[in-house]
C-alpha positions as CSV (number, residue, x, y, z in Angstrom):
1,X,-10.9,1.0,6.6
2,X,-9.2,4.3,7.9
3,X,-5.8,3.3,7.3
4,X,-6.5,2.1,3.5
5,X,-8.8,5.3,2.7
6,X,-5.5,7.1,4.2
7,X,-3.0,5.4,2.5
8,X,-5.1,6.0,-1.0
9,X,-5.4,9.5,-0.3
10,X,-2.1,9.9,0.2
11,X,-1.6,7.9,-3.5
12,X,-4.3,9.7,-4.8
13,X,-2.7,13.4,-4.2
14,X,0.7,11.9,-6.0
15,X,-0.7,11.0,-9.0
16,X,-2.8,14.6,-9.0
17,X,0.8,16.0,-8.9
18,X,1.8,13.9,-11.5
19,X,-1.7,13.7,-14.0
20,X,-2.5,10.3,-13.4
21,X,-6.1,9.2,-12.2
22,X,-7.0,8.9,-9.1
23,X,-7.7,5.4,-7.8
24,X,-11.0,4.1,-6.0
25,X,-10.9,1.7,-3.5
26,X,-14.5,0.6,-4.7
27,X,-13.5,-0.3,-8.0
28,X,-12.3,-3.8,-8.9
29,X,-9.4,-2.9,-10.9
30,X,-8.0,0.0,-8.5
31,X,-8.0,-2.6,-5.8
32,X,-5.7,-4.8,-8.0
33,X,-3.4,-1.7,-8.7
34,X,-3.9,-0.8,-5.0
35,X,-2.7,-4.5,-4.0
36,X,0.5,-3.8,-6.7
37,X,1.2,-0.7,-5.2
38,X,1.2,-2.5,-1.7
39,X,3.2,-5.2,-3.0
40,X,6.5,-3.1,-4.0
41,X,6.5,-1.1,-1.4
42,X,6.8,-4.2,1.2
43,X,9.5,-5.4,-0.9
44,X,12.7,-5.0,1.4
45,X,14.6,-2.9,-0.9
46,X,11.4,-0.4,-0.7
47,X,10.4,-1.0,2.4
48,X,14.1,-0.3,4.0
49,X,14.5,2.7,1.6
50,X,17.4,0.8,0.3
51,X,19.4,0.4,3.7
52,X,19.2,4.6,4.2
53,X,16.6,4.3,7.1
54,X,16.8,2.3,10.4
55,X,15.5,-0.5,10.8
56,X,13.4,0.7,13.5
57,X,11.7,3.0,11.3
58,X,11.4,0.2,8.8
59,X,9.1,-1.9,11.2
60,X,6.8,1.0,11.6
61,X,6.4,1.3,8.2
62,X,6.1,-2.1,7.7
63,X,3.6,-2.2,10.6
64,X,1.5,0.5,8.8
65,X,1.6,-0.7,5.3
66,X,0.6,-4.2,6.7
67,X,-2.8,-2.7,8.5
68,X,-3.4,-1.5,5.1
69,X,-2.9,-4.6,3.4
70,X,-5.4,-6.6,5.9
71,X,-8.1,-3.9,5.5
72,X,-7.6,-4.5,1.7
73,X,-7.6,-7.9,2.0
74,X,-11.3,-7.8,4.0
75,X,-12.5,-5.5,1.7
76,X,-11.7,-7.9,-0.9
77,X,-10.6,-11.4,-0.2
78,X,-9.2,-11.8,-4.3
79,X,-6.6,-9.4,-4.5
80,X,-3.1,-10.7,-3.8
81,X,-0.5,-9.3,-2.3
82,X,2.6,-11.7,-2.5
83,X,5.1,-9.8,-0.3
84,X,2.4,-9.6,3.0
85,X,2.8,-11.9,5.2
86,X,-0.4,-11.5,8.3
């Protein structure tokens, strides 16, 4: 679970920045958001920064954001992400 308590750190201190609430990744309804979040951010246009990064540093990222999305997924088998593909 280190790479999804990482990743909603990481969210967590940008929406302190911004006001929002910060998410839990033992709440129900933050895991759906969580799974959102996860799901634009694989989409290509995100996930290749819109062509301005190579695409080598696209697979890491993809690589990362994908160990996120299985730890997710095992922490709860509902939520859906429709853009991660294990």
């Amino acid at each position: 679970m280190k790479n999804l308590k990482a990743y909603v750190d990481n969210k967590n201190q940008w929406n302190a920045i911004f006001g929002m609430a910060p998410m839990d990744i033992n709440n129900d309804m933050h895991r759906v958001q969580i799974a959102q979040t996860l799901d634009g951010e694989l989409s290509p246009e995100n996930l290749h920064c819109d062509g301005e990064i190579s695409q080598a540093e696209a697979m890491r990222k993809l690589r990362k954001l994908n160990k996120v999305c299985a730890e997710l997924i095992q922490l709860d088998p509902s939520v859906k992400i429709y853009e991660y593909y294990p």
